[in-house]
PyMOL Python script that loads the backbone (N, CA, C, O; Angstrom):
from pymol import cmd

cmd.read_pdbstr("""\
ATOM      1  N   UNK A   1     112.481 141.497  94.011  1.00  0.00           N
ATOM      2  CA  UNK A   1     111.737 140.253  94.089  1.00  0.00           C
ATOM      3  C   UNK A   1     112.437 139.163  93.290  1.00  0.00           C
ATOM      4  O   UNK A   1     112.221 137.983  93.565  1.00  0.00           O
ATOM      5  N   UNK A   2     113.376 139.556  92.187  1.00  0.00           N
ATOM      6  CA  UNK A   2     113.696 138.563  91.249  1.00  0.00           C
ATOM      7  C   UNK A   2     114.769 137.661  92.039  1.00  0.00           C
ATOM      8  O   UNK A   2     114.938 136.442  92.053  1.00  0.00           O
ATOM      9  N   UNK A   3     115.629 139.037  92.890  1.00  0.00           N
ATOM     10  CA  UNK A   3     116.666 138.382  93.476  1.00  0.00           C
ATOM     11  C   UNK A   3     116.719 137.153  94.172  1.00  0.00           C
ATOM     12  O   UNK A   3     117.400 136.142  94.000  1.00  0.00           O
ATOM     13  N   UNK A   4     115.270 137.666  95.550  1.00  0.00           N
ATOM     14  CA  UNK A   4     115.361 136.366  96.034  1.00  0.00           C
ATOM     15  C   UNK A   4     114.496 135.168  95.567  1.00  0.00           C
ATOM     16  O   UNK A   4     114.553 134.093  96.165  1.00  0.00           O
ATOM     17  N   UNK A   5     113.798 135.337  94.631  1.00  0.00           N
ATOM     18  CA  UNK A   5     113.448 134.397  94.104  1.00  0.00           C
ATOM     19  C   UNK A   5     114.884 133.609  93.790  1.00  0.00           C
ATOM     20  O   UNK A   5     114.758 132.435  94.138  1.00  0.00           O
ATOM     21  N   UNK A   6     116.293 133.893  93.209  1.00  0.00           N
ATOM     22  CA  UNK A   6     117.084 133.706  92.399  1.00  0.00           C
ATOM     23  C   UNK A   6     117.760 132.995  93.515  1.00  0.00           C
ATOM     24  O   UNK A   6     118.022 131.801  93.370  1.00  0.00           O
ATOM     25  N   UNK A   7     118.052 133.584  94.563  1.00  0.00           N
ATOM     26  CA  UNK A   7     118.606 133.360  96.067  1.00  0.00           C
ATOM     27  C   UNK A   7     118.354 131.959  96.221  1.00  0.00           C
ATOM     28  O   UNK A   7     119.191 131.092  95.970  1.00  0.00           O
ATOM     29  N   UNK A   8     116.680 131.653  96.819  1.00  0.00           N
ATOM     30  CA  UNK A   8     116.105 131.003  96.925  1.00  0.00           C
ATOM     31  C   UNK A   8     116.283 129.464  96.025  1.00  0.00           C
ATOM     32  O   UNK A   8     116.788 128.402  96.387  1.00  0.00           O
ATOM     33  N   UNK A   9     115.824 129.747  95.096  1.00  0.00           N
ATOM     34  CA  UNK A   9     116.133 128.834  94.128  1.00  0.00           C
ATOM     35  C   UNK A   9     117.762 128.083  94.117  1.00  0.00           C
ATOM     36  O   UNK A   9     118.106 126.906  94.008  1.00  0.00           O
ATOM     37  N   UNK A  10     118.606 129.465  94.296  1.00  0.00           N
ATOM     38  CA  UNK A  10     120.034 128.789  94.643  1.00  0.00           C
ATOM     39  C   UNK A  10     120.619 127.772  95.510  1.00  0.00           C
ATOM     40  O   UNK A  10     121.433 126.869  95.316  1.00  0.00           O
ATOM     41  N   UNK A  11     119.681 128.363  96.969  1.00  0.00           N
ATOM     42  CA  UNK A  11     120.134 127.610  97.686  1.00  0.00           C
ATOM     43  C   UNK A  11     119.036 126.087  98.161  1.00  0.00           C
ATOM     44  O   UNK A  11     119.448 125.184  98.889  1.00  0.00           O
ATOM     45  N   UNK A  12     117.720 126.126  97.583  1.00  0.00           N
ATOM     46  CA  UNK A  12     116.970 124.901  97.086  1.00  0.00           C
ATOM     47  C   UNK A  12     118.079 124.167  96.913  1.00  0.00           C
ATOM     48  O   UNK A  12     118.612 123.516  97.811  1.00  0.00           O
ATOM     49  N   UNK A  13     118.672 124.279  95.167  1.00  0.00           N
ATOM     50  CA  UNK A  13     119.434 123.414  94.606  1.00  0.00           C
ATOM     51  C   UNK A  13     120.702 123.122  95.113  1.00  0.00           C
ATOM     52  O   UNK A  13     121.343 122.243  94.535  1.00  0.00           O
ATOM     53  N   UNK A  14     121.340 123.859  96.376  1.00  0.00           N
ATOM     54  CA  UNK A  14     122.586 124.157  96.778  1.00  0.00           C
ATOM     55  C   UNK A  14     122.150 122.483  97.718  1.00  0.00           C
ATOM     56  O   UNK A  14     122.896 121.506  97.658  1.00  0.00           O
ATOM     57  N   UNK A  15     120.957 122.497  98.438  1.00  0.00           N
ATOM     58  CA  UNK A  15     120.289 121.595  99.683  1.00  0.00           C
ATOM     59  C   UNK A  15     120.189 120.079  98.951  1.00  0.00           C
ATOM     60  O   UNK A  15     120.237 119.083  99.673  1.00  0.00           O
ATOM     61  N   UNK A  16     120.065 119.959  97.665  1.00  0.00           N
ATOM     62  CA  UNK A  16     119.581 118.417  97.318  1.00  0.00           C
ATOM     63  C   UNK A  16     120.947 117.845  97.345  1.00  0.00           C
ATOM     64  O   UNK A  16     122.062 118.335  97.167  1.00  0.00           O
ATOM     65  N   UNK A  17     120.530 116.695  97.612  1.00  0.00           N
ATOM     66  CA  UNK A  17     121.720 115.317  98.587  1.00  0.00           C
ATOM     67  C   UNK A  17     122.708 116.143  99.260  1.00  0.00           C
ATOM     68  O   UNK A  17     123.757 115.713  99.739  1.00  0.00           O
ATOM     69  N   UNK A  18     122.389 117.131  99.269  1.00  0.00           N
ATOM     70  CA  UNK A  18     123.305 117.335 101.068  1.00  0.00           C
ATOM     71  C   UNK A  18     124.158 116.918 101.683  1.00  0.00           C
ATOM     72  O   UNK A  18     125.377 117.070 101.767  1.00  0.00           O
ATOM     73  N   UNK A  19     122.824 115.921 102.475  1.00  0.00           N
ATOM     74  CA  UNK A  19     123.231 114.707 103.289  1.00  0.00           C
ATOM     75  C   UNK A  19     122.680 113.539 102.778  1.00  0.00           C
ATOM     76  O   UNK A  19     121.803 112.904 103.364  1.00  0.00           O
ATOM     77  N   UNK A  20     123.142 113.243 101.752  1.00  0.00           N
ATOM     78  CA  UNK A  20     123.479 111.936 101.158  1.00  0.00           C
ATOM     79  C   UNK A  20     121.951 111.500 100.039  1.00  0.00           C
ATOM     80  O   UNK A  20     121.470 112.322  99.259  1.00  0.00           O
ATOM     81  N   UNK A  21     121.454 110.184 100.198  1.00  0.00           N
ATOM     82  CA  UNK A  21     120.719 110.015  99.402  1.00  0.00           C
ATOM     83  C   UNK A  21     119.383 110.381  99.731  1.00  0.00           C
ATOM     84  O   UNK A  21     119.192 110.600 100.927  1.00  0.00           O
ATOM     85  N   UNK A  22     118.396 110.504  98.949  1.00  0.00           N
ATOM     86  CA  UNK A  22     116.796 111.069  99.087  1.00  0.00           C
ATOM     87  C   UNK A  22     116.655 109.511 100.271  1.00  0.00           C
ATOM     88  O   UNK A  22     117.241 108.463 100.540  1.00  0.00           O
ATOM     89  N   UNK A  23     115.347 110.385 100.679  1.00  0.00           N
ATOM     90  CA  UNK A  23     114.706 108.968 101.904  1.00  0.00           C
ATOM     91  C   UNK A  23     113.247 108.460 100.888  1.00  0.00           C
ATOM     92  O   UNK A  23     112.349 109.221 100.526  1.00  0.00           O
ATOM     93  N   UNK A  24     113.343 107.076 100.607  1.00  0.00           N
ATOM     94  CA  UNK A  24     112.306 106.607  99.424  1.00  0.00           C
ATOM     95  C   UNK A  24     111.467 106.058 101.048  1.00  0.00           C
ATOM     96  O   UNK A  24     111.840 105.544 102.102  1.00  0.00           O
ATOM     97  N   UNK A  25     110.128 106.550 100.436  1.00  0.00           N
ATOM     98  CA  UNK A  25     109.041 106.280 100.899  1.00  0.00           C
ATOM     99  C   UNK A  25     108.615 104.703 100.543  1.00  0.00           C
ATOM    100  O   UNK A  25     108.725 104.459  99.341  1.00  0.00           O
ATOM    101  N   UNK A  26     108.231 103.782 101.220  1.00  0.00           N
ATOM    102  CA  UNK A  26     107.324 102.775 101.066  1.00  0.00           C
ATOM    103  C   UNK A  26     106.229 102.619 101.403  1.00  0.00           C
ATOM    104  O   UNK A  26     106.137 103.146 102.512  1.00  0.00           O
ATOM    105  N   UNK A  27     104.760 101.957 100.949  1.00  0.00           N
ATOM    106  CA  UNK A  27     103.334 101.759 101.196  1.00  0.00           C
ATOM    107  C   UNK A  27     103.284 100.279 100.980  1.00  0.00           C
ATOM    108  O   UNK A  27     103.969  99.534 100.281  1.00  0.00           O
ATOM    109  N   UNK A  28     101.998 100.014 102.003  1.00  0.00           N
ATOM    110  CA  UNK A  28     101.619  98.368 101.545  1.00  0.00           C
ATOM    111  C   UNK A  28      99.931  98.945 101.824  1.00  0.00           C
ATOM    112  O   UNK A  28      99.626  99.916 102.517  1.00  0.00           O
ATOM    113  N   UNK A  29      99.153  98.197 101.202  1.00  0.00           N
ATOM    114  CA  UNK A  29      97.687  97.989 101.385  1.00  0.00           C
ATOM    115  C   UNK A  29      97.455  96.100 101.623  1.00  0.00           C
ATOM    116  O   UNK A  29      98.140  95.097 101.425  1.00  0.00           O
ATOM    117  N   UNK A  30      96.245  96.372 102.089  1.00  0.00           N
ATOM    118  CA  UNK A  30      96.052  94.804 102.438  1.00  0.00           C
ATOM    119  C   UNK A  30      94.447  95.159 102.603  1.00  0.00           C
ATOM    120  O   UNK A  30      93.859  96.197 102.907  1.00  0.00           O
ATOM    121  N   UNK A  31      93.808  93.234 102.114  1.00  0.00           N
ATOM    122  CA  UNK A  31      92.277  93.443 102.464  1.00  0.00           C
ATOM    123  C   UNK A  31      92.263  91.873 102.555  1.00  0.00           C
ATOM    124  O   UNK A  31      92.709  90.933 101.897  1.00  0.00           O
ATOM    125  N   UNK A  32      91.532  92.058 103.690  1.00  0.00           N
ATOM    126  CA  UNK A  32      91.228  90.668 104.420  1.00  0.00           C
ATOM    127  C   UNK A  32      89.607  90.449 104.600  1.00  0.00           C
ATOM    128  O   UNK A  32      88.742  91.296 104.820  1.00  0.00           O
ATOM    129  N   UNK A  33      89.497  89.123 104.446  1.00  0.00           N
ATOM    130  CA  UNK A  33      87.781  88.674 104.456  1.00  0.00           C
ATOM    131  C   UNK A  33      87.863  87.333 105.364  1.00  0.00           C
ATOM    132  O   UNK A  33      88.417  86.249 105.183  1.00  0.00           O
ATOM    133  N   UNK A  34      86.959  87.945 106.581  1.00  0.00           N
ATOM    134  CA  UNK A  34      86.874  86.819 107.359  1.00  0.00           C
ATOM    135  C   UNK A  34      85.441  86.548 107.798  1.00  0.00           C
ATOM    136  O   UNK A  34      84.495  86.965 107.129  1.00  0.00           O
ATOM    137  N   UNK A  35      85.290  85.905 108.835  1.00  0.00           N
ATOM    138  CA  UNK A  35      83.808  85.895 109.603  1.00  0.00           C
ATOM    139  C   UNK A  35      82.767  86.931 110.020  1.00  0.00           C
ATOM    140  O   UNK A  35      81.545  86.937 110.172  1.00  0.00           O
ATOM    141  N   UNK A  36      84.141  88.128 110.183  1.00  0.00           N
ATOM    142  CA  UNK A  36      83.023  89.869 110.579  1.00  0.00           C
ATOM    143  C   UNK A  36      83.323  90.479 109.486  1.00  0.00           C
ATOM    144  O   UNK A  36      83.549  91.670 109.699  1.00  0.00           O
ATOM    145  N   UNK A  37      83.453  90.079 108.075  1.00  0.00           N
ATOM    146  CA  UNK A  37      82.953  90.878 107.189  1.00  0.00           C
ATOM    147  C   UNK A  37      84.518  91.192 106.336  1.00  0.00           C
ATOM    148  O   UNK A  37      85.429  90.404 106.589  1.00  0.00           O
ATOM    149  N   UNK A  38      84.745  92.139 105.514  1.00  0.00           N
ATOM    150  CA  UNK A  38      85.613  92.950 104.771  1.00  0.00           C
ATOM    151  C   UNK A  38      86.268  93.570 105.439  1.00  0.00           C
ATOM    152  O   UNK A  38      85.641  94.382 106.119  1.00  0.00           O
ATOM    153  N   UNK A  39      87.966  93.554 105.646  1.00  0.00           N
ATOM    154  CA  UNK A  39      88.550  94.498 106.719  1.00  0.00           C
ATOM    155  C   UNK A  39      89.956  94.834 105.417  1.00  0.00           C
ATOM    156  O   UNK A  39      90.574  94.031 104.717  1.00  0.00           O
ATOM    157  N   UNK A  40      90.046  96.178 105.509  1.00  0.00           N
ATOM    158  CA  UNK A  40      91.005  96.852 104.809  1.00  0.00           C
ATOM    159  C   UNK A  40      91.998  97.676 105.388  1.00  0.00           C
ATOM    160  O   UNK A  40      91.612  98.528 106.188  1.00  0.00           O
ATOM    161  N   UNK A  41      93.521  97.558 105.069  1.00  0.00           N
ATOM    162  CA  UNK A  41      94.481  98.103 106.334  1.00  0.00           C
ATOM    163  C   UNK A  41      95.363  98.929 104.893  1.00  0.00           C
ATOM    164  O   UNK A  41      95.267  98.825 103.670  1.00  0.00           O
ATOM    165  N   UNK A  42      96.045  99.585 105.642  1.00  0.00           N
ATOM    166  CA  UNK A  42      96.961 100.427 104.650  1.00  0.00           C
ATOM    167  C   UNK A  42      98.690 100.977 106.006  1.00  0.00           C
ATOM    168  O   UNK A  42      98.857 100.980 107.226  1.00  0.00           O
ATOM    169  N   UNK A  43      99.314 101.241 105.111  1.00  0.00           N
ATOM    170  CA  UNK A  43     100.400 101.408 105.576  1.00  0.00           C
ATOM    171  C   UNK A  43     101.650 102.412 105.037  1.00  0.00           C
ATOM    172  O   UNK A  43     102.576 101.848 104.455  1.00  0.00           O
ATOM    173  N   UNK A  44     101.707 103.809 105.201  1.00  0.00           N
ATOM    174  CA  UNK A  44     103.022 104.293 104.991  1.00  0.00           C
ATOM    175  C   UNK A  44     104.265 104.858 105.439  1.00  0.00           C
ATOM    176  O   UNK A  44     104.023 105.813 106.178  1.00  0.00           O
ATOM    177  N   UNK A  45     105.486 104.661 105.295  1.00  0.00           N
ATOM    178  CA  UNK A  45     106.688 104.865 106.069  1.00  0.00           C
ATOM    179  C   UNK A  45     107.745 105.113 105.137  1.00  0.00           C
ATOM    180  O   UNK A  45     107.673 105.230 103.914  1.00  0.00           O
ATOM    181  N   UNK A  46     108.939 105.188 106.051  1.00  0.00           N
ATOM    182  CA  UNK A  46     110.221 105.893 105.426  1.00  0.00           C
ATOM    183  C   UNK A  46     110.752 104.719 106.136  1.00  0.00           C
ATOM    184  O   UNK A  46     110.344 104.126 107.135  1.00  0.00           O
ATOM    185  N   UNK A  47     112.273 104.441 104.983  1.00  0.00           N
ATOM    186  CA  UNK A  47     113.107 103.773 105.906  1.00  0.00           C
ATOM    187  C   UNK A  47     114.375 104.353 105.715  1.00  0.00           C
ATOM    188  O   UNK A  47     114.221 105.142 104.782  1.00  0.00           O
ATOM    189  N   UNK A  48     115.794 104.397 106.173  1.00  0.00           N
ATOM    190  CA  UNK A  48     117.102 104.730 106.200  1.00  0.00           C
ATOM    191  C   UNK A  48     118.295 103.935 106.411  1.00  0.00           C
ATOM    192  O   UNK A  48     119.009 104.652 107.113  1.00  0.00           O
ATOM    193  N   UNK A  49     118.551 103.476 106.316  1.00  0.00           N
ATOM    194  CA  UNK A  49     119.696 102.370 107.353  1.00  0.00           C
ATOM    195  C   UNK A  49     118.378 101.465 107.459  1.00  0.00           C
ATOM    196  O   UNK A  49     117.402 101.090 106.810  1.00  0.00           O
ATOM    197  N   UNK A  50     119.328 101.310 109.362  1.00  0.00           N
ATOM    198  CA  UNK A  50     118.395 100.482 110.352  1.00  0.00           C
ATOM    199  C   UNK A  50     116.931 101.300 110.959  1.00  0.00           C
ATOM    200  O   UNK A  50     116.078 100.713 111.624  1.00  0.00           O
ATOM    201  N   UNK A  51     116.875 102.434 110.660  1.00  0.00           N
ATOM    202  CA  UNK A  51     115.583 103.054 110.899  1.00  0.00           C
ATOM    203  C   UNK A  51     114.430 103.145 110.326  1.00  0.00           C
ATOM    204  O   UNK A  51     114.262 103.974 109.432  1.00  0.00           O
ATOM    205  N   UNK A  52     113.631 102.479 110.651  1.00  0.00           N
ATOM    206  CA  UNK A  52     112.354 102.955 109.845  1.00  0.00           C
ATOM    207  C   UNK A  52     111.088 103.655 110.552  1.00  0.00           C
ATOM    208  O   UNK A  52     110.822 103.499 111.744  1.00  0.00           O
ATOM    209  N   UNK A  53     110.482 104.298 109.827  1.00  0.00           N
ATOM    210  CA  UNK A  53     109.627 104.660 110.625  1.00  0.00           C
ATOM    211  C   UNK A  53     108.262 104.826 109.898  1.00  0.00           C
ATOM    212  O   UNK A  53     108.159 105.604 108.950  1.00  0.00           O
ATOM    213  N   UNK A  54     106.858 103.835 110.503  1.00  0.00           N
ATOM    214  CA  UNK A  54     106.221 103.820 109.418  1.00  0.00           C
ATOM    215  C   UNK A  54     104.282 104.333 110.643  1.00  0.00           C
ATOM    216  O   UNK A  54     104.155 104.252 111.865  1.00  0.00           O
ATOM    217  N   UNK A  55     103.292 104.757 109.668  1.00  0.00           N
ATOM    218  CA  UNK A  55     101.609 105.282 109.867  1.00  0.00           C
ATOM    219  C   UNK A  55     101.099 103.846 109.310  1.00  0.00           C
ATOM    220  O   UNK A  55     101.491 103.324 108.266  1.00  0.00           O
ATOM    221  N   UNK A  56     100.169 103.324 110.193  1.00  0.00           N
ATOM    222  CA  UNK A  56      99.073 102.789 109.973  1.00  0.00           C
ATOM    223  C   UNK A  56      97.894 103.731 109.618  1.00  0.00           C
ATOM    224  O   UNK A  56      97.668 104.750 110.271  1.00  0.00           O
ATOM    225  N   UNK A  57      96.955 103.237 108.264  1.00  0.00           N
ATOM    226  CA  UNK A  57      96.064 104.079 108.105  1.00  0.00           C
ATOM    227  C   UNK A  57      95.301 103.485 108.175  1.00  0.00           C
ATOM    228  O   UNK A  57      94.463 104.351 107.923  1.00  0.00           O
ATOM    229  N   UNK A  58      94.464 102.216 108.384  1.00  0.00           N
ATOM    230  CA  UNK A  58      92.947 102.375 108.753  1.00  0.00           C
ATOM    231  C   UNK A  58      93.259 101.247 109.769  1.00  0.00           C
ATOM    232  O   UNK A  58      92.372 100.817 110.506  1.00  0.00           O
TER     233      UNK A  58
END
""", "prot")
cmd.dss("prot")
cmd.show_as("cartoon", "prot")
cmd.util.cbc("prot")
cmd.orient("prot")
């Protein structure tokens, strides 16, 4: 059991930047007040380069 724990762990640390730099996460929140009341939006994604790719949450 120790081994592959040991294995494991090796090749974890063998995997970080790999392929190059970590992918940093970005979030935005937003709250808007208009005529129908309180409206609240949220937002999270990854970007890379020219790629991003981002979840609307409410």
């Amino acid at each position: 059991m120790i081994r592959i724990i040991c294995v494991l762990s090796l090749m974890a640390l063998a995997a970080c930047g790999a392929d190059g730099e970590p992918v940093q996460p970005h979030g935005g929140v937003s709250i808007g007040i208009g005529s129908g009341g309180v409206h609240a939006g949220g937002t999270v994604g990854v970007s890379r380069g020219p790629l991003a790719v981002g979840v609307s949450l409410f």
